[in-house]
C-alpha positions as CSV (number, residue, x, y, z in Angstrom):
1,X,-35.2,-169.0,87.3
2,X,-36.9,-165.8,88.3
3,X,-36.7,-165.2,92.1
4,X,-39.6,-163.7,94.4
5,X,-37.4,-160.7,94.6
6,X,-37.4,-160.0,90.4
7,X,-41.4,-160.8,90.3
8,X,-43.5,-157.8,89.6
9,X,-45.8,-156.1,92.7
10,X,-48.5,-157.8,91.5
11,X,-47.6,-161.1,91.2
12,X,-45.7,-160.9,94.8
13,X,-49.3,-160.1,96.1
14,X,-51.0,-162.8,93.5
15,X,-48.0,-165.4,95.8
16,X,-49.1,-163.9,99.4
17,X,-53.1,-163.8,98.5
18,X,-51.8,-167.9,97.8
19,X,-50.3,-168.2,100.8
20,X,-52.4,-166.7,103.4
21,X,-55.4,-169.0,101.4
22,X,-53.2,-172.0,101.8
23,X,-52.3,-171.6,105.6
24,X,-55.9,-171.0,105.7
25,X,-56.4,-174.8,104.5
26,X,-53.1,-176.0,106.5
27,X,-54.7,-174.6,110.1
28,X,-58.3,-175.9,109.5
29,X,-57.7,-179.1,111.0
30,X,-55.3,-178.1,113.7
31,X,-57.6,-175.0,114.4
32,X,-60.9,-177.7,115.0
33,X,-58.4,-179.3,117.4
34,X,-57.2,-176.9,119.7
35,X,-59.7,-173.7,119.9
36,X,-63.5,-173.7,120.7
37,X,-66.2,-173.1,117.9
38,X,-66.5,-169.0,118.7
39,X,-62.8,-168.3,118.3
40,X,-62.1,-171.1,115.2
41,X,-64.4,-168.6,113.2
42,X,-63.3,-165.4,114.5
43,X,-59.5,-166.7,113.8
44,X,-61.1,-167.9,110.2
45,X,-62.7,-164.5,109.4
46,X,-59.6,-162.2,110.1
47,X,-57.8,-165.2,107.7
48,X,-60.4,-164.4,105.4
49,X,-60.0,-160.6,105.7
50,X,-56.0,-161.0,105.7
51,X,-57.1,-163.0,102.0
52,X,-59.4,-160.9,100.5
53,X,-56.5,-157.9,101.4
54,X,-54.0,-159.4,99.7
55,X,-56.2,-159.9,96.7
56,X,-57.3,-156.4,96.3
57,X,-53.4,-155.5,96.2
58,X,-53.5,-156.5,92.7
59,X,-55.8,-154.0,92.1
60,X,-55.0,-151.7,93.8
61,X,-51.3,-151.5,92.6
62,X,-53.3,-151.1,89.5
63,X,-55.5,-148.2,90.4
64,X,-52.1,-146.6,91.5
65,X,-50.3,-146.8,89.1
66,X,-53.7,-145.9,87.0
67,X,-54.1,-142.6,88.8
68,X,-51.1,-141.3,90.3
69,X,-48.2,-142.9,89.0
70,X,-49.2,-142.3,85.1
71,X,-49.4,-138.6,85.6
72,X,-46.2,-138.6,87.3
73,X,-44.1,-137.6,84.7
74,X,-46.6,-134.2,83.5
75,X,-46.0,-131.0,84.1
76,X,-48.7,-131.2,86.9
77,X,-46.9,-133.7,89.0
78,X,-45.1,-130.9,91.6
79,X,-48.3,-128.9,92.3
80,X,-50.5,-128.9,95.3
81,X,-53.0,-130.3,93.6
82,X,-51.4,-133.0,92.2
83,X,-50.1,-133.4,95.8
84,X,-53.7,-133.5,97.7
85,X,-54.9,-136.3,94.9
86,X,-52.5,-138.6,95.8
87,X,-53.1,-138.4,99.0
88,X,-57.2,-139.0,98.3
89,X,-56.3,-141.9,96.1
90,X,-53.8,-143.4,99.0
91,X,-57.0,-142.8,101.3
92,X,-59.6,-144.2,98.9
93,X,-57.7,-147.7,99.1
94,X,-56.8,-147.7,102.7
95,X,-60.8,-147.1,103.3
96,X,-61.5,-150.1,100.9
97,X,-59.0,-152.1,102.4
98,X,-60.1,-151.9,106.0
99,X,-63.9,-152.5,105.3
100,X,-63.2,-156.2,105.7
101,X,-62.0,-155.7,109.3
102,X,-64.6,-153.7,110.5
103,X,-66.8,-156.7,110.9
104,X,-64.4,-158.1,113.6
105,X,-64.1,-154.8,115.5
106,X,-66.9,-151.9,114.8
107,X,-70.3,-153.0,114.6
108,X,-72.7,-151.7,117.3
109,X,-76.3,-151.0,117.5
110,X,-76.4,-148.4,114.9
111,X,-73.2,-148.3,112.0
112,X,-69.7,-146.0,112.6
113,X,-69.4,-143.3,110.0
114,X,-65.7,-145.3,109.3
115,X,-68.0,-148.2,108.5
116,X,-70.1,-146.4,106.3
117,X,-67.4,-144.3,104.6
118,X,-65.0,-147.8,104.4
119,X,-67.2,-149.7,102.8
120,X,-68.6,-147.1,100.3
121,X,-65.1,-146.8,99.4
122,X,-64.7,-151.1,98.9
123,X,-68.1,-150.3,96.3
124,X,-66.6,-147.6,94.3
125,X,-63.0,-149.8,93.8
126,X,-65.0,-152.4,92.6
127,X,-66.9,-150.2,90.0
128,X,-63.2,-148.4,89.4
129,X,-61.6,-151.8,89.0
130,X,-64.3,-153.1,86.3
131,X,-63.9,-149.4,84.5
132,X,-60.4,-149.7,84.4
133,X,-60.1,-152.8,83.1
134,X,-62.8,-152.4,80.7
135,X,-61.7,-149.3,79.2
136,X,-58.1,-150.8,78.8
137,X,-59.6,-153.5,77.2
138,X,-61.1,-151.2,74.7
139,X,-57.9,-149.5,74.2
140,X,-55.4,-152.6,73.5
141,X,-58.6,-153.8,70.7
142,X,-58.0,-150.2,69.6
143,X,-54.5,-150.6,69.1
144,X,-54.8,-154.4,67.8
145,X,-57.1,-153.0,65.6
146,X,-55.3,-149.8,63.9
147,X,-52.1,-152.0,63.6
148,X,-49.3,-151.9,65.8
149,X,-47.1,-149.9,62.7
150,X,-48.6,-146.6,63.5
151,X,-46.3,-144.6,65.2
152,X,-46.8,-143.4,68.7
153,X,-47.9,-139.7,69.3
154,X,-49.5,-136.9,71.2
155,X,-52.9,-138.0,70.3
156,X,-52.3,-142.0,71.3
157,X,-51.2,-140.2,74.8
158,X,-54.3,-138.4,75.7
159,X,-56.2,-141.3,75.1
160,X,-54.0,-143.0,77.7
161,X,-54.9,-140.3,79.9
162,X,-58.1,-140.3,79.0
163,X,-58.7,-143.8,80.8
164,X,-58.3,-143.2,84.7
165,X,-59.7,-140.3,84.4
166,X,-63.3,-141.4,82.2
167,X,-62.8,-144.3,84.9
168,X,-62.7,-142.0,87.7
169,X,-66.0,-140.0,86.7
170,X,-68.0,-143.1,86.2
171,X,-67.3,-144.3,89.2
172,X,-68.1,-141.3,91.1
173,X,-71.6,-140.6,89.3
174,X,-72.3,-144.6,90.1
175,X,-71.0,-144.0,93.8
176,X,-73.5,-141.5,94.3
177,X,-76.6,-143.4,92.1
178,X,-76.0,-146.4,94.3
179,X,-75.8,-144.6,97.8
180,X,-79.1,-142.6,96.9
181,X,-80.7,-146.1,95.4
182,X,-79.6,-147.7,98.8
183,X,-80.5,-144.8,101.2
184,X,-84.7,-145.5,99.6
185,X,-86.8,-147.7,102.0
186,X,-87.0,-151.1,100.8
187,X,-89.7,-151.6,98.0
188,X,-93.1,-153.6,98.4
189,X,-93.2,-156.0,95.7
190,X,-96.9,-157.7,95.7
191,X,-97.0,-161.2,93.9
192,X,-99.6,-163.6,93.9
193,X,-98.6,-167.6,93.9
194,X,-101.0,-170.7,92.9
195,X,-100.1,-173.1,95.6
196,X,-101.0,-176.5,94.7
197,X,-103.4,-178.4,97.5
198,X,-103.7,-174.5,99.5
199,X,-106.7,-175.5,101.2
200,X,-109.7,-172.8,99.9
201,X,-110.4,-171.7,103.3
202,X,-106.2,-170.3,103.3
203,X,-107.0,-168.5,99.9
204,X,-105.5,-164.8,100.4
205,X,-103.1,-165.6,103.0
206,X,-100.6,-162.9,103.5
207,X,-97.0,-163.9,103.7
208,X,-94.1,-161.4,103.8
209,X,-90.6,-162.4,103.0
210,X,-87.5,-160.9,104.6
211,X,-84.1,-161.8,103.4
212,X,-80.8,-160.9,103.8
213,X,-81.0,-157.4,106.4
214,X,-77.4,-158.0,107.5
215,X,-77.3,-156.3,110.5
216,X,-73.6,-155.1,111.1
217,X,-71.7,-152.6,110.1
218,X,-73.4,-151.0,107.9
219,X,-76.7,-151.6,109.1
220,X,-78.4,-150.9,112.0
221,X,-81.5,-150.4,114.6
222,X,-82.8,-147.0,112.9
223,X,-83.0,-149.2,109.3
224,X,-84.5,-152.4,111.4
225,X,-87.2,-150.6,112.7
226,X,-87.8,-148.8,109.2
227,X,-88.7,-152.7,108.0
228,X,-90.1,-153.4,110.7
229,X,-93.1,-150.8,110.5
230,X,-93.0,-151.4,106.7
231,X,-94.1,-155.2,107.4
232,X,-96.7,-154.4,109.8
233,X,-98.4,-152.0,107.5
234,X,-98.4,-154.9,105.4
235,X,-100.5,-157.0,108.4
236,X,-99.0,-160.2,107.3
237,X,-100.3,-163.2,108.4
238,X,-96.9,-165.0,108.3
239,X,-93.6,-163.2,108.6
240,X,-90.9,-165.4,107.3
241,X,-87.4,-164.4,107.6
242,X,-85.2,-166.4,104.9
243,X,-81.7,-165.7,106.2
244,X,-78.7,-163.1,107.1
245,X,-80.7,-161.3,109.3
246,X,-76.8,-160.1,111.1
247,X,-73.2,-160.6,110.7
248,X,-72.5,-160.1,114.5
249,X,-72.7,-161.7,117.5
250,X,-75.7,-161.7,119.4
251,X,-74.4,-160.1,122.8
252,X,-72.8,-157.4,120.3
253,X,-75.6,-156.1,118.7
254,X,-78.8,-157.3,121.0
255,X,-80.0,-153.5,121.1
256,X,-80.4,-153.1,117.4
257,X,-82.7,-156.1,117.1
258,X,-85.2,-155.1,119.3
259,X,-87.5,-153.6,116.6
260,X,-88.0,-157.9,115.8
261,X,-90.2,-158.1,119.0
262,X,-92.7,-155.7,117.4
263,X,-93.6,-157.7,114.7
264,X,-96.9,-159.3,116.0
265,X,-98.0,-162.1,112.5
266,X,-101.1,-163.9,113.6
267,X,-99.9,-167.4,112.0
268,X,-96.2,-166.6,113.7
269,X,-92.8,-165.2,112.3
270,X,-90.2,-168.1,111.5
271,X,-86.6,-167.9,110.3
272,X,-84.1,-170.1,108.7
273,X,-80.6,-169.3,109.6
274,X,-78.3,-168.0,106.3
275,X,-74.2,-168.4,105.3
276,X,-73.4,-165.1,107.5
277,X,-75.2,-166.6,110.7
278,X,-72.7,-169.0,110.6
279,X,-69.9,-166.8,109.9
280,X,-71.0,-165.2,113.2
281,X,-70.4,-168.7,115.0
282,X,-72.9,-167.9,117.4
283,X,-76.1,-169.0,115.8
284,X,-77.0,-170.8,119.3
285,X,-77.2,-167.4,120.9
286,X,-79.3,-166.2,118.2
287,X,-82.0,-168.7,118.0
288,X,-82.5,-167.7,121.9
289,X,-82.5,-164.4,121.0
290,X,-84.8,-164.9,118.6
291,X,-87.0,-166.8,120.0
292,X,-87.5,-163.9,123.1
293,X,-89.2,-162.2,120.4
294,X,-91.8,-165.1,119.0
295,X,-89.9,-165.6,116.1
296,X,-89.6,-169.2,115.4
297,X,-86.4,-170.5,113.7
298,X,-87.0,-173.7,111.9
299,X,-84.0,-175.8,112.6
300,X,-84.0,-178.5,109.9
301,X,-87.9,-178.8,111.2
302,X,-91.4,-177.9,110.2
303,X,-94.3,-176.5,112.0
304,X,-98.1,-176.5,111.0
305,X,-99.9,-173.6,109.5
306,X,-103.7,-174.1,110.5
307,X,-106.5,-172.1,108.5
308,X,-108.2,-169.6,111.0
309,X,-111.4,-170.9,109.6
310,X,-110.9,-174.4,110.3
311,X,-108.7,-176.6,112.3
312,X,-108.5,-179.4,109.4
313,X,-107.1,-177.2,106.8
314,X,-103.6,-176.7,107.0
315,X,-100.4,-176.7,105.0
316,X,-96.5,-177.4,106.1
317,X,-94.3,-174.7,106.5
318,X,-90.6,-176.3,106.9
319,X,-87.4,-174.4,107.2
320,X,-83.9,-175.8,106.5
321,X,-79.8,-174.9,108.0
322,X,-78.0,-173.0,105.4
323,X,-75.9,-175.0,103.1
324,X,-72.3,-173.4,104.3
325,X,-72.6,-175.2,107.4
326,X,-71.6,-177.6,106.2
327,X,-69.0,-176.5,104.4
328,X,-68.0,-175.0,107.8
329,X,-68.5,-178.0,109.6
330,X,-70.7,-176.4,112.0
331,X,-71.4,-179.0,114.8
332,X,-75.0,-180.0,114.9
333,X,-76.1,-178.3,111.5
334,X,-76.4,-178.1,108.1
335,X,-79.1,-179.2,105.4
336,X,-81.6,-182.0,106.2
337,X,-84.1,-181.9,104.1
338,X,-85.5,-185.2,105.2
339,X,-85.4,-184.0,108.7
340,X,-87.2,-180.6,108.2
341,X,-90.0,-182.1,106.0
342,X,-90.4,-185.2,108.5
343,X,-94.3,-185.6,108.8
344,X,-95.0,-183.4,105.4
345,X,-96.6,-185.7,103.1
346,X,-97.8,-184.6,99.4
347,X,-101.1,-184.9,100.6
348,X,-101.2,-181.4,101.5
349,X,-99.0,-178.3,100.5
350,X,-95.6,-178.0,101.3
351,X,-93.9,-174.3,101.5
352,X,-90.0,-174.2,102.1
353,X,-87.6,-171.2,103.6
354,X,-84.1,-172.1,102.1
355,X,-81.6,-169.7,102.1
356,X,-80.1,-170.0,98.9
357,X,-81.5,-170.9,95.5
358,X,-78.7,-173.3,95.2
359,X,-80.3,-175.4,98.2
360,X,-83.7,-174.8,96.6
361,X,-82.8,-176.4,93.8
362,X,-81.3,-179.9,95.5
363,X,-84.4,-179.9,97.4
364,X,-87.0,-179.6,94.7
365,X,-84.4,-182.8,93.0
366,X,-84.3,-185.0,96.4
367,X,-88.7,-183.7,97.0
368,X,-90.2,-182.5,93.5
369,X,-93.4,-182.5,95.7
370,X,-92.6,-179.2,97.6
371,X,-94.9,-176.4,96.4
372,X,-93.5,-173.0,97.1
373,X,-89.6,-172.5,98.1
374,X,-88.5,-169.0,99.3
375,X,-85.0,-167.9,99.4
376,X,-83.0,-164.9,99.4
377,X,-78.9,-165.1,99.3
378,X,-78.3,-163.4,95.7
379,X,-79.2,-159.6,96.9
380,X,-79.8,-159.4,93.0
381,X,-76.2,-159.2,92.5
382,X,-76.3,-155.6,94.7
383,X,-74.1,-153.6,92.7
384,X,-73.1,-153.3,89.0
385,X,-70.9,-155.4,88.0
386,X,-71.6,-158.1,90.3
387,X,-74.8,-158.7,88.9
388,X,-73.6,-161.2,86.3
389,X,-71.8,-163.1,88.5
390,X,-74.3,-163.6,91.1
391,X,-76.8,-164.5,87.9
392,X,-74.2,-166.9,86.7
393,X,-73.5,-168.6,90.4
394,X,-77.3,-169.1,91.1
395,X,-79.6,-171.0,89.7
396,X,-82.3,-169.1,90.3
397,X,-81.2,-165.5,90.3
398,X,-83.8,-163.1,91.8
399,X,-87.7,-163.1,91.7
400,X,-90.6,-165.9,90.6
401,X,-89.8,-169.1,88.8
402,X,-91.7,-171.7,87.9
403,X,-90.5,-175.5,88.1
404,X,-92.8,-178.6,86.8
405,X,-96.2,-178.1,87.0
406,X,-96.6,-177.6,90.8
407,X,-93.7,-175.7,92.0
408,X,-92.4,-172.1,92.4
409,X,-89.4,-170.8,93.9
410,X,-89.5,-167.5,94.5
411,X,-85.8,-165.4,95.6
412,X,-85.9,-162.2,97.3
413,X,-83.6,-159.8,95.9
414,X,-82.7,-158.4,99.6
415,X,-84.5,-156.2,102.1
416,X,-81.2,-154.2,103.1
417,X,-77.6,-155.1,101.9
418,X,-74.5,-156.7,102.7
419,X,-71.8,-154.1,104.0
420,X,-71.8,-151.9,100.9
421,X,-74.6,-149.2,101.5
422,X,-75.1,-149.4,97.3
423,X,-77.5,-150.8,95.0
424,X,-76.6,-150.5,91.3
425,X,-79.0,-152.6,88.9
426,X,-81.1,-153.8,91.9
427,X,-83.2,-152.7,94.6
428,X,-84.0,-153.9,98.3
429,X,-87.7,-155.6,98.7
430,X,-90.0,-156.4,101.4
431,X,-92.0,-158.6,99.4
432,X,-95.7,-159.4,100.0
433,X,-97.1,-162.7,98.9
434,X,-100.4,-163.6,98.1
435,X,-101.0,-167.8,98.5
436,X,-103.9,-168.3,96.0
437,X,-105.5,-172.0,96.3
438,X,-104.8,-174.1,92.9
């Protein structure tokens, strides 16, 4: 038998990524016995971090020995140069690796350039990662292809070399597409939905969607306030926000929510709590905090929408937990969809903030009656290559769908982003809905 000792780097980290996921697993249960709700998840988080570290060791043993360790052996290898490039490559994966532990110890009312620069850094080693792997792909086809009798030579080599170093340039010009694409203000996306039994007299009501802002690390007051003056432009008559509005704890970052008390809808501002509110373990705290600034959350509940022309015209507006509490076991939450549409009958229209699409769709199976569902959660995958594994994970992906012959879902691709201040193949929305009567 092979012992740990003989096992290649990457598999040694492939074993400790197990491990740290596994004594995640063992200490749940103990954990939920012997520390209160706030530090379980805080412990849970920095397990999560410790994981997600240990993963990108594969990778970034690969990158290494991609970059550096490759050209070790050319003439190159003793100059200065040579010398300062291993010390940017060494500092390019310490960023990415320390971008998951910035959520536990620098967020603040407006983001730390370390944030910024950390996390930039985790967005270009995942575009680096898929390059690398791609182009090496390409090259053992290559190889397959051409026949593995043709003799190794000069030109076989610079093709090797080739790799990191096309790998390298890609990722830069993407690195710098994305940051740009990210640093635009959100864009207004105007669509217009049939709502089945919308009374007439409600025709033309205004409703803007906010998803996903994620204040935290990365994003703060100055880009909050930015939205914030965006949606009143927009003079919304409902201001619905459909989850991961932070990925802090209330007390933490109170000053850079402030811009929230400006928003002033005349039919109210409401909000449904996503997976990173939970992660926060503090969602208590921010349903207070929310509600000193008239927004609403709609706690597995519903609340009337009356027409401003008439007090018998109205339609329900219900809001449900995210799913991951559950999955969290968050005391005193989680999806209940009986529960939020309690006193919404299919007599008149039904419109539904759910976080993800995934809860959209087990909703529209346990209640095909709902009308309109609005959720957020995908970002639109964010960043090349991720798109096609959020579009695969999701079954609705970003944008409006149509289900039956009553019912739309409609799923925000994101008015800000999650850690990552990039945006490759997708772009942050305030979106503007139009309820027509059908």
């Amino acid at each position: 038998m092979i012992s740990f000792k003989q096992l290649p780097l990457e598999a040694k980290a492939a074993v400790a990524a197990g491990m740290v996921f596994f004594s995640m697993m063992l200490s749940r249960t103990y954990l939920a016995e012997k520390l209160d709700l706030r530090m379980r998840h805080w412990v849970l988080r920095l397990q999560m971090a410790l994981f997600a570290n240990t993963l990108m060791l594969m990778g970034s043993l690969h990158v290494w020995r991609s970059t550096v360790t490759m050209f070790t052996r050319s003439s190159a290898a003793s100059s200065l140069c040579f010398m300062l490039w291993k010390i940017a490559v060494f500092m390019f994966l310490a960023l990415a690796h320390s971008s998951f532990f910035t959520l536990l110890f620098l967020v603040a009312e407006e983001p730390y350039f370390f944030s910024l620069a950390a996390y930039t850094c985790l967005g270009a080693y995942i575009i680096l990662i898929f390059f690398l792997f791609t182009l090496g792909s390409v090259e053992q086809a290559y190889k397959f292809l051409v026949g593995r009798g043709a003799k190794a030579g000069t030109g076989n080599k610079n093709r090797t070399a080739m790799k990191p170093v096309l790998a390298v340039m890609l990722t830069l010009v993407l690195t710098v597409v994305g940051l740009l694409n990210a640093s635009q203000p959100p864009t207004v996306n105007s669509v217009e939905i049939p709502v089945h039994k919308l009374p007439s007299t409600m025709t033309n009501l205004k409703v803007v969607l906010l998803s996903d802002i994620h204040l935290g690390p990365t994003v703060g007051k100055t880009k909050l306030a930015m939205i914030v003056r965006m949606v009143k432009a927009l003079k919304p008559d409902i201001t619905v926000i459909v989850g991961d509005l932070t990925d802090a704890e209330a007390e933490i970052i109170r000053p850079a929510v402030e811009p929230l008390g400006e928003l002033d809808s005349p039919l109210g501002t409401y909000f449904v709590t996503g997976n990173h509110e939970y992660y926060t373990s503090d969602v208590s705290n921010w349903f207070e905090l929310l509600k000193s600034f008239n927004i609403q959350p709609l706690h597995n509940e519903n609340v009337k929408i009356v027409s401003p022309k008439s007090a018998d015209d109205w339609f329900c507006l219900a809001g449900v937990d995210d799913i991951e509490a559950d999955v969290l076991r968050y005391s005193g939450h989680g999806m209940d969809l009986k529960k939020a549409l309690r006193g919404c009958s299919s007599e008149h229209a039904i419109v539904l903030l759910a976080h993800q699409p995934i809860a959209a769709k087990w909703a529209l199976q346990e209640r095909p009656d709902i009308n309109l569902i609005l959720s957020g959660h995908t970002h639109g995958g964010q960043i090349f290559p991720l798109n096609a594994g959020a579009y695969l994970l999701n079954p609705f992906f970003v944008g409006l769908y149509k289900v039956g012959q009553n019912t739309f879902v409609y799923v925000s691709p994101g008015t800000m982003y999650f850690g990552i201040p990039m945006r490759l193949g997708s772009r942050a929305e305030i979106t503007e809905i139009i309820l027509r009567s059908a």
